[in-house]
PLY file of the C-alpha trace (Angstrom):
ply
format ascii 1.0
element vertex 65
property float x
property float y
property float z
element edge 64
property int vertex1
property int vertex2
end_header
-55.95 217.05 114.02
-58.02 216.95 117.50
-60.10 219.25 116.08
-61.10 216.54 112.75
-61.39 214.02 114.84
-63.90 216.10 116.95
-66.02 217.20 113.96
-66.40 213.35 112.54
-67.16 212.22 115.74
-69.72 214.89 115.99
-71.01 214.34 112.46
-71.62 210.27 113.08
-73.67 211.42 116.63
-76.00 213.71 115.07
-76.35 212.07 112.32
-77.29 208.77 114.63
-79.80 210.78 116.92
-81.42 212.40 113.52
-81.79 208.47 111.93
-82.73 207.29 115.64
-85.34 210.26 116.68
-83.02 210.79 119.78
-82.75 214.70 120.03
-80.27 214.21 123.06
-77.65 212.42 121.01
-77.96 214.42 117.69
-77.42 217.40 119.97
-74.14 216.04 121.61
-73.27 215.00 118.01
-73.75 219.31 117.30
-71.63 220.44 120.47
-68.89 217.71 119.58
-68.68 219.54 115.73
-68.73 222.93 117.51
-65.89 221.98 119.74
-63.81 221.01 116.57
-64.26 223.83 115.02
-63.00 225.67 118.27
-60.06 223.46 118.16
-59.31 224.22 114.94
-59.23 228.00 115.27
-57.29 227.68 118.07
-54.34 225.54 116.36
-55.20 228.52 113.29
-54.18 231.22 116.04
-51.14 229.34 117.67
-50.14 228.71 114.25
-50.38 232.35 112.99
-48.70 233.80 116.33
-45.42 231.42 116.05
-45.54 232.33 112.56
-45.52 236.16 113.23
-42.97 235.60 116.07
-40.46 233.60 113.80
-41.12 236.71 111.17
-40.15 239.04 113.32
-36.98 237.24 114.95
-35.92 236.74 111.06
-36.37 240.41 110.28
-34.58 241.45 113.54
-31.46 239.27 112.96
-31.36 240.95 109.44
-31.68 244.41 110.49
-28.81 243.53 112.88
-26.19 242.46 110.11
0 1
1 2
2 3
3 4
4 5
5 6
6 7
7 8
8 9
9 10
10 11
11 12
12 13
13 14
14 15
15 16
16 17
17 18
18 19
19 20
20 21
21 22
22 23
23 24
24 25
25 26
26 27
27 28
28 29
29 30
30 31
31 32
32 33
33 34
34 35
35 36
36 37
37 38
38 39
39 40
40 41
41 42
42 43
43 44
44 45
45 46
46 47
47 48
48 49
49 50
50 51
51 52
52 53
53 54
54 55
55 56
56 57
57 58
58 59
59 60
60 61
61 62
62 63
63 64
């Protein structure tokens, strides 16, 4: 979700410093969509290691019984 937020912020910046001529903010508005994407991944990652983790619990209780 921190990672959304982060892109539309980013989008509304850059696309204010392209309607304004100011590089500086359209720039911030770039690194701001960047870092959401970053987030994003990241959650991806956490998501896909609890995932494999809970997997492999499941299939190790099994085995067990």
């Amino acid at each position: 979700m921190a990672g959304k937020m982060d892109k539309l912020k980013g989008e509304a910046k850059e696309g204010f410093g392209k309607a304004t001529g100011d590089r500086s903010t359209e720039n911030k508005g770039k690194l701001d969509k960047a870092k959401g994407g970053v987030k994003d991944t990241a959650q991806d990652v956490r998501d896909s290691v609890r995932d494999t983790v809970r997997d492999a619990k499941h299939d190790s209780d099994r085995d067990r019984s």
